[in-house]
Backbone bond lengths (Angstrom), bond angles and torsions (degrees), N, CA, C in turn:
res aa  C-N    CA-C-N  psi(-1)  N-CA   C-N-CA  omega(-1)  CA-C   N-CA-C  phi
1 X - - - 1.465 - - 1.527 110.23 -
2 X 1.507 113.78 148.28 1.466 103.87 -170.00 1.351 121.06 -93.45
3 X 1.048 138.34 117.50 1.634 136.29 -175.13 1.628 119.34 -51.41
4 X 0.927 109.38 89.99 1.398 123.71 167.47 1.991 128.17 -59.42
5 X 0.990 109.15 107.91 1.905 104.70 -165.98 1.754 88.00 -120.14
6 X 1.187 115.52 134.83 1.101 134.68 163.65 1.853 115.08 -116.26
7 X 1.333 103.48 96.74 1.711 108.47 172.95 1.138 104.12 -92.21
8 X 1.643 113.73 134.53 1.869 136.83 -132.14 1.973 89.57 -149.35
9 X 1.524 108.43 108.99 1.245 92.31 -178.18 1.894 88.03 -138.60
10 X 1.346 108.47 131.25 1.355 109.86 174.48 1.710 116.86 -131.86
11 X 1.519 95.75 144.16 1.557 107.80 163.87 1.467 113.31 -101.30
12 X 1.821 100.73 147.96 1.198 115.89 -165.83 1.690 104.39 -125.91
13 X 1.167 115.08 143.72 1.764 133.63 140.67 1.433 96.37 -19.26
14 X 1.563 115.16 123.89 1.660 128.95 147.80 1.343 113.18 -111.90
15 X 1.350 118.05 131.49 1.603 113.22 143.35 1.460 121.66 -19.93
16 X 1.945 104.73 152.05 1.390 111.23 172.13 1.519 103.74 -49.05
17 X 1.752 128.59 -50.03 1.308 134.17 -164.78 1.574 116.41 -165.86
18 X 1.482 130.86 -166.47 1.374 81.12 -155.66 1.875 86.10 -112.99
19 X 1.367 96.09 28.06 1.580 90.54 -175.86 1.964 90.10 -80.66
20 X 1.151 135.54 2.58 1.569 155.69 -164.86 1.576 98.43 -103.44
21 X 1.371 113.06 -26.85 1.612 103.18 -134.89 1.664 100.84 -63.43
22 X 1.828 102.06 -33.96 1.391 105.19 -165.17 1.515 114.70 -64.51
23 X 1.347 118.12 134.20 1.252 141.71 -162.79 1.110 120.54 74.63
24 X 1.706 141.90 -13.77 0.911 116.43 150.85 1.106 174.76 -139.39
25 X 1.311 124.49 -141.92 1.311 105.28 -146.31 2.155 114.28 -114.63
26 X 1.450 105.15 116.07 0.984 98.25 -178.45 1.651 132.11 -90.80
27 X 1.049 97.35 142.03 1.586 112.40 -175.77 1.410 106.79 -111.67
28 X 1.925 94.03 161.89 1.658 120.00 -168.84 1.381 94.99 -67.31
29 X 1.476 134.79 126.24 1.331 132.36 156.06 1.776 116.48 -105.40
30 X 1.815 102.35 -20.03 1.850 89.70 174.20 1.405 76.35 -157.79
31 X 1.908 93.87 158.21 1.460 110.87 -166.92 1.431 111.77 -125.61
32 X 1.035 137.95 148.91 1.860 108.57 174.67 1.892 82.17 -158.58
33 X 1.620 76.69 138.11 2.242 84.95 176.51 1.013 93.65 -123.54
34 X 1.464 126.07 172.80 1.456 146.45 156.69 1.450 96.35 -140.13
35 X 1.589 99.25 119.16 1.797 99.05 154.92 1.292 107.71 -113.91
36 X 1.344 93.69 162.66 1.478 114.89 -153.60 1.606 108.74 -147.78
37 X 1.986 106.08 119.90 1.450 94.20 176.56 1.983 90.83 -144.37
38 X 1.074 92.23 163.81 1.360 97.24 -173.35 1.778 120.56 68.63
39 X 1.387 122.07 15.50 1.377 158.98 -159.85 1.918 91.28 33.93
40 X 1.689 113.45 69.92 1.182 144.23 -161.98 1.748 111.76 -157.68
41 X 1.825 114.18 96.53 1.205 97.24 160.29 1.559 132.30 -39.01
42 X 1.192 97.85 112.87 2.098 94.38 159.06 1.023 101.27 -103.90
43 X 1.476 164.06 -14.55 0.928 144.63 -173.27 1.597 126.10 -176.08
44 X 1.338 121.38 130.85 1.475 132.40 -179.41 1.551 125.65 -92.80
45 X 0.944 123.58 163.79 1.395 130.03 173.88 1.640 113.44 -170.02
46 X 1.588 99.06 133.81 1.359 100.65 178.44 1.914 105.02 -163.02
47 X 1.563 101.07 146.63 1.201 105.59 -155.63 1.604 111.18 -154.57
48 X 1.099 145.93 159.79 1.446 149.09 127.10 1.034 93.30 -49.96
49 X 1.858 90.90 174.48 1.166 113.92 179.99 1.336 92.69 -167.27
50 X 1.985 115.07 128.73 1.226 110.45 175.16 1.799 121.17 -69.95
51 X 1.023 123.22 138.22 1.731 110.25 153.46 1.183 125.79 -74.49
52 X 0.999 120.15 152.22 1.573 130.91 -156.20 1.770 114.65 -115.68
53 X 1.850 93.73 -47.65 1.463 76.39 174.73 1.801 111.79 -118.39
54 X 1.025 113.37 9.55 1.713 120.18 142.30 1.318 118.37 -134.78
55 X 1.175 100.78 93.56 1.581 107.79 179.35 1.581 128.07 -75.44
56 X 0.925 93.49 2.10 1.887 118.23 -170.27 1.821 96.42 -103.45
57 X 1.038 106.30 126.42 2.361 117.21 -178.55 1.411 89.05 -87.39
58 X 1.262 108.33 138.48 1.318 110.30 -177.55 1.987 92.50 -92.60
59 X 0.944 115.44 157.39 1.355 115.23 -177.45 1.336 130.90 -73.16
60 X 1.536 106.36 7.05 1.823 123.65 159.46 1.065 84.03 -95.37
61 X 1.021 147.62 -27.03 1.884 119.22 -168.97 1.262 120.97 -78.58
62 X 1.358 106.45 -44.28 1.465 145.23 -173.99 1.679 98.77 -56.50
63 X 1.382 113.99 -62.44 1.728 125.97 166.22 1.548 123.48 -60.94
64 X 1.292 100.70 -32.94 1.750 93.53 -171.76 1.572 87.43 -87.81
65 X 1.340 135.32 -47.01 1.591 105.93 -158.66 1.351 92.59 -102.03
66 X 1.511 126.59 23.54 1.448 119.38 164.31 1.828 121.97 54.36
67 X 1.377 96.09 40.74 1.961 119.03 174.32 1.509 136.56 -136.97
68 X 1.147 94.49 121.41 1.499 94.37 -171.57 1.581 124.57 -72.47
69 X 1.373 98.29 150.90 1.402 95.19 166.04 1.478 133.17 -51.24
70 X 1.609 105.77 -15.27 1.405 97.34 176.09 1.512 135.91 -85.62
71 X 1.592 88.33 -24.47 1.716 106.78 159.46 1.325 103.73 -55.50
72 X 1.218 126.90 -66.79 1.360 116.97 -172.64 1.896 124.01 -60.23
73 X 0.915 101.81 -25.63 1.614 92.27 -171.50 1.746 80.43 -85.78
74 X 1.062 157.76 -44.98 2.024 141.04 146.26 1.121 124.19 0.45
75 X 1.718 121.72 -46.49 1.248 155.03 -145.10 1.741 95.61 -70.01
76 X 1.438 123.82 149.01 1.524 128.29 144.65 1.528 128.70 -47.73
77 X 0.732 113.76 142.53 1.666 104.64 175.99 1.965 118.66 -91.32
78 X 1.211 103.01 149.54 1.315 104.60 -174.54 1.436 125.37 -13.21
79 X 1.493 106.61 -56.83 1.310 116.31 -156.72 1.774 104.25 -78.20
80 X 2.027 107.93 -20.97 1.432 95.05 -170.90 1.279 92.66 -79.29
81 X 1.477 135.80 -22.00 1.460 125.69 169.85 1.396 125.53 -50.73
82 X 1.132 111.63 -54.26 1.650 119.66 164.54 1.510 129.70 -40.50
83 X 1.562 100.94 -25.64 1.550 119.51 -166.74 1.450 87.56 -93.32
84 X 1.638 140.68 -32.75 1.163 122.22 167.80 1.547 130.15 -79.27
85 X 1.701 94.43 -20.26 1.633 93.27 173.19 1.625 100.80 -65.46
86 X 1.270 118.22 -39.25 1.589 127.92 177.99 1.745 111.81 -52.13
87 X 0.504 111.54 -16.28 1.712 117.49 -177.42 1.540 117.47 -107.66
88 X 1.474 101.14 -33.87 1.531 101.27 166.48 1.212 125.30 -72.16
89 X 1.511 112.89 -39.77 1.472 137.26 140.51 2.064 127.65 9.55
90 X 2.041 67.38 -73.02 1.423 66.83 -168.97 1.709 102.44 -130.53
91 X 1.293 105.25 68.36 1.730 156.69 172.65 1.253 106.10 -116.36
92 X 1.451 122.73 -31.11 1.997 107.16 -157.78 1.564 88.94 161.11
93 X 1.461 111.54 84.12 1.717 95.12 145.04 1.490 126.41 -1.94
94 X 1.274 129.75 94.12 1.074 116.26 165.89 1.612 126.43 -110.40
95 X 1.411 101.16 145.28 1.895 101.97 166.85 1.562 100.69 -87.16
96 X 1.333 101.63 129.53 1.780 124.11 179.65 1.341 120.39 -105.80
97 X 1.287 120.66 84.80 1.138 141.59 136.97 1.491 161.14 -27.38
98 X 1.714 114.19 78.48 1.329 123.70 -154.92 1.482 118.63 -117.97
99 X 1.386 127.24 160.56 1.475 111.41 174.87 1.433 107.40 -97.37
100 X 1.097 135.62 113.00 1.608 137.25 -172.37 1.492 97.64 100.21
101 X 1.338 98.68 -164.62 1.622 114.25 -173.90 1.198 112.89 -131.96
102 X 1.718 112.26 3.46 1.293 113.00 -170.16 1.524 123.25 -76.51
103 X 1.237 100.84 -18.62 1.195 118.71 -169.59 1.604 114.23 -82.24
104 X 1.630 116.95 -19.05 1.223 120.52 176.51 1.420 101.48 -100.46
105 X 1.393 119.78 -47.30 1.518 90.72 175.24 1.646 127.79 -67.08
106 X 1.209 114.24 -6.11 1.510 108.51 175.39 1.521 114.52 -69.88
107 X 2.063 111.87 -52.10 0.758 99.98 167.56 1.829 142.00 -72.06
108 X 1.186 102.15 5.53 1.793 112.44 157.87 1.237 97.10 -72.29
109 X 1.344 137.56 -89.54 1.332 150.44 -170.50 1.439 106.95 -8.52
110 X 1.762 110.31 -58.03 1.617 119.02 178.43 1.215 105.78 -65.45
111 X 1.742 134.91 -52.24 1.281 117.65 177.39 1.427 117.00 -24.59
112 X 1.692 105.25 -74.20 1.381 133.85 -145.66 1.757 89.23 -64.69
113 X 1.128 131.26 -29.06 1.812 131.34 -174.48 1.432 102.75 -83.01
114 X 1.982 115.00 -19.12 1.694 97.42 -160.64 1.729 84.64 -105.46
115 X 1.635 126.87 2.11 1.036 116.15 -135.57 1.317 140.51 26.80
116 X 1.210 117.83 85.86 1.889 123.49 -164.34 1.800 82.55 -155.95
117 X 1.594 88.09 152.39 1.672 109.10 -166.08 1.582 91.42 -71.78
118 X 1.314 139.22 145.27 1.343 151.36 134.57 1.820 94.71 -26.02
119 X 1.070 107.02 129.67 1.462 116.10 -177.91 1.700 113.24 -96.95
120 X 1.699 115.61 -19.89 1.141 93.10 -171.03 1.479 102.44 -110.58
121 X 1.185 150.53 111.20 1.881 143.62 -177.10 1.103 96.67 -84.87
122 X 1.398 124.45 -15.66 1.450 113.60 -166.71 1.677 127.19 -81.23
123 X 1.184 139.88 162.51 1.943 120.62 173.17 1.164 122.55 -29.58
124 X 0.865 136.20 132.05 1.616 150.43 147.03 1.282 126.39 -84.31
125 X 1.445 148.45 145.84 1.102 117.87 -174.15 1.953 93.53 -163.50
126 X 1.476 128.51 126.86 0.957 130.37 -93.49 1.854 69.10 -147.86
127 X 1.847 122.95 68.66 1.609 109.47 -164.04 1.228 107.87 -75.86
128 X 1.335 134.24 0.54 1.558 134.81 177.58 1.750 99.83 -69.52
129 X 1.345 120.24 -31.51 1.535 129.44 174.61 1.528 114.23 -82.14
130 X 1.612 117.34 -55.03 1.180 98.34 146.09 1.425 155.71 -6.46
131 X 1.547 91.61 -82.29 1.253 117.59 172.21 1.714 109.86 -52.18
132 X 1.325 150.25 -59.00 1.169 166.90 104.01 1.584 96.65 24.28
133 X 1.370 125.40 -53.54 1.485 111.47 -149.20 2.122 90.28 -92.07
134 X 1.585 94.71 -40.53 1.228 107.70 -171.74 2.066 125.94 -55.08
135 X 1.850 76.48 -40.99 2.000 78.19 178.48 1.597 98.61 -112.30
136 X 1.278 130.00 24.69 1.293 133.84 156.90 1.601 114.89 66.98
137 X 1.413 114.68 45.80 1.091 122.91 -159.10 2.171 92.42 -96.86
138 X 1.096 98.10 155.62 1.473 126.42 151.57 1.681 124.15 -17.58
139 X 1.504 77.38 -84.30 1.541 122.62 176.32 1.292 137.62 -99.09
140 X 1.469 130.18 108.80 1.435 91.83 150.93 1.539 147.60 -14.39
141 X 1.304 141.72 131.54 1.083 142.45 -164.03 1.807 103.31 -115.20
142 X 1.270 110.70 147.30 1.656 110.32 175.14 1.303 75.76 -74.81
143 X 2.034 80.92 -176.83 1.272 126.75 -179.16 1.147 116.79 -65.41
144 X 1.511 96.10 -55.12 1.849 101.29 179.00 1.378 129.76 -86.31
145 X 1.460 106.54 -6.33 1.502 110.74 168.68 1.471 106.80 -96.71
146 X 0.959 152.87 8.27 1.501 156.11 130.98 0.673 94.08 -72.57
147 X 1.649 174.93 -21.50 1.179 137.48 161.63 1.491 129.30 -67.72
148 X 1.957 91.97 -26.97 1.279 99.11 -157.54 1.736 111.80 -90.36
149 X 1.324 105.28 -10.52 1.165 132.46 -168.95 2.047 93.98 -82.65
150 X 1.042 120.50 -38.83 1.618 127.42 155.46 1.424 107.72 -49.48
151 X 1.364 124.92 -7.50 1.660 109.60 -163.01 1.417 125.70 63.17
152 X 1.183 120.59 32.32 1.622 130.53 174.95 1.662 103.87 -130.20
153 X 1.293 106.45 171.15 1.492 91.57 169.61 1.911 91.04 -143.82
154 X 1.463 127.91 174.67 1.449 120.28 -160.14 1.590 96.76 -96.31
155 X 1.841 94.05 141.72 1.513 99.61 179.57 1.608 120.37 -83.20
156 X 1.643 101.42 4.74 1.246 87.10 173.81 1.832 109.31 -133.61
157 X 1.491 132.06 -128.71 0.947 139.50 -147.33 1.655 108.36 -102.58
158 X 1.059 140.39 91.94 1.719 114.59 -177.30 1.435 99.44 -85.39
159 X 1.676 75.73 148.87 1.468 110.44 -175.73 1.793 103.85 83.49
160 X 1.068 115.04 -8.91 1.587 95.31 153.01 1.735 124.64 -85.10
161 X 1.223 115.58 154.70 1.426 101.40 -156.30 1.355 121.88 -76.70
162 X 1.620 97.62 -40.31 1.778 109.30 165.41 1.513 116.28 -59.72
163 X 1.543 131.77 -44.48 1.082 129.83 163.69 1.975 113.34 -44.13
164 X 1.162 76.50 -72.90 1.973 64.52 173.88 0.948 140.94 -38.20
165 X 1.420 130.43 -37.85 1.051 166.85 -166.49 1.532 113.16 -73.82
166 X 1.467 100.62 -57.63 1.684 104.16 156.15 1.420 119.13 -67.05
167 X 1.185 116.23 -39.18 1.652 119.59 172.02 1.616 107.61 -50.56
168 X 1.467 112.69 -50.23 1.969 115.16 179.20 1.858 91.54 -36.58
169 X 1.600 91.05 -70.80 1.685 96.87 -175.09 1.312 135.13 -37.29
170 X 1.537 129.95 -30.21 1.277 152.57 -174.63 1.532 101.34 -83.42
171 X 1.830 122.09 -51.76 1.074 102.54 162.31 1.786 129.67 -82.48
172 X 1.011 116.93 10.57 1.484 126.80 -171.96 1.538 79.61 -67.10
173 X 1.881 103.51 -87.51 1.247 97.05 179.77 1.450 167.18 -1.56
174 X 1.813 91.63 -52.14 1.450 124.11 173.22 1.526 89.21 -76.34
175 X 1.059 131.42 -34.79 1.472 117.43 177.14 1.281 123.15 -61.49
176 X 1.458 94.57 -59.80 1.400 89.48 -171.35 1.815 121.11 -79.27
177 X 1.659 98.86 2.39 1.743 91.92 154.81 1.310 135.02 -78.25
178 X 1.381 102.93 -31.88 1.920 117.61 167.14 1.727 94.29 -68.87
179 X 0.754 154.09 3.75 1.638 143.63 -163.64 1.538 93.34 -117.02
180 X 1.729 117.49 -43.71 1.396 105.91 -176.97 1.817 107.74 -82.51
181 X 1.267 117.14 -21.12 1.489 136.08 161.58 1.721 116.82 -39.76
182 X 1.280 99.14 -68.82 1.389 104.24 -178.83 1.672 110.40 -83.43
183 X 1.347 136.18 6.04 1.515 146.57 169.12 1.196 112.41 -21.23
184 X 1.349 158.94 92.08 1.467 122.25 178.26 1.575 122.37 -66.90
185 X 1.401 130.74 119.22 1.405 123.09 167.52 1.723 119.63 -17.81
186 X 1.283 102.47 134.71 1.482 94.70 164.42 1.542 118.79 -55.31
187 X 1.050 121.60 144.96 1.310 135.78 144.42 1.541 112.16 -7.37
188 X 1.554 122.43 102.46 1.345 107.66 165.46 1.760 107.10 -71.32
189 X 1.557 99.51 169.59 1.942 121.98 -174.63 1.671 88.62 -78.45
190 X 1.213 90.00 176.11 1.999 102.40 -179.95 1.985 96.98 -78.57
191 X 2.022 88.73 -30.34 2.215 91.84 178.04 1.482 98.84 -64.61
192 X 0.907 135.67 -21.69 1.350 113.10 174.26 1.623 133.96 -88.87
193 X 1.441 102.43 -29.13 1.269 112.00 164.95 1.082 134.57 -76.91
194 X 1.817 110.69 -28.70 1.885 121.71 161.24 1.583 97.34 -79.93
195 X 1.398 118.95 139.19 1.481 127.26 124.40 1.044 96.60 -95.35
196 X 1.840 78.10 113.23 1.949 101.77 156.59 1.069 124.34 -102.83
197 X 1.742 116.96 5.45 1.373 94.04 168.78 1.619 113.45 -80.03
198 X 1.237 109.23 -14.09 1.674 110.48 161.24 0.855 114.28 -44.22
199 X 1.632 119.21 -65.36 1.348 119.26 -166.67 1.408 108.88 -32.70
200 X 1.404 90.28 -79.58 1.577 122.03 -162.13 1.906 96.12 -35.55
201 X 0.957 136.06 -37.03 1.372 148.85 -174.13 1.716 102.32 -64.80
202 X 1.091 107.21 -66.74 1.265 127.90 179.18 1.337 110.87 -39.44
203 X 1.577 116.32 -54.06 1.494 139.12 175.35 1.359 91.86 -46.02
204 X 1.248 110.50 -71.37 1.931 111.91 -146.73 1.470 110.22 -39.07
């Protein structure tokens, strides 16, 4: 069966600042997937997304991820997003793939507020932790400094969601080539480590 990976990268609603931040509550404003089988895009997706319970960008949001309010009030609404995580779903088991964790607990958070089922039951797997557990770092590492730290730098936009999203993928990769890199060989047999036809020579 073919392994299906879906990398899930989302932007969210910020407060005016963070003397604001307490209580609230941020929501999905853009979505961008890459699935991935045969470690081969098949397929993209990328979208707004309206907010629901502040529908208004506060004007740090609007500047730091560089989007207008008018894209967004364009945007799908939560639930038609959900209806596509729902369809991809149940296309191919997938393991879902994000950098941080922020991005899955927000979108629980929106389920549980729009009441709508969590769409994905399937693994999740969280490569900013990975990454961290794998090259024995400190810290978590961003997005773009793990990449850059590979010697590449990203071909597309950070902080857009589809751009990122391919970036997760670019370093997945780089992972999982240092992972088959550092492998240890199996165990050679004792037949491989004796030449016996020496021995046996030696004997006579």
């Amino acid at each position: 069966m073919t392994k299906t990976y879906l990398f899930v990268d989302f932007e969210f609603t910020m407060p005016e600042d963070n003397r604001k931040r307490k209580g609230f509550v941020p929501e999905i404003i853009e979505a961008g997937v890459v699935v991935v089988r045969n470690n081969e895009v098949h397929d993209t997706f990328s979208a707004y997304v309206k907010p629901a319970i502040n529908p208004l960008l506060s004007e740090r949001c609007k500047q730091f991820l560089d989007i207008t309010q008018e894209a967004v009030d364009r945007g799908i609404s939560i639930r038609e997003l959900i209806a596509i995580f729902t369809a991809y779903e149940r296309q191919c088991s997938s393991t879902v793939i994000t950098w941080g964790n922020m991005d899955m607990y927000v979108l629980r958070k929106q389920c549980l507020q729009a009441s709508i089922p969590y769409p994905f039951p399937s693994k999740e797997i969280d490569l900013s932790m990975e990454h961290k557990r794998f090259y024995g770092a400190q810290n978590q590492t961003g997005l773009m400094k793990a990449l850059l730290e590979f010697g590449f730098s990203a071909k597309g936009k950070h902080h857009r969601a589809l751009d990122d999203a391919l970036t997760t993928f670019e370093i997945f990769k780089l992972m999982e080539k240092d992972k088959k890199y550092l492998k240890r060989p199996d165990p050679s047999t004792i037949g491989e480590r004796v030449d016996f036809s020496r021995l046996f020579a030696q004997m006579a």
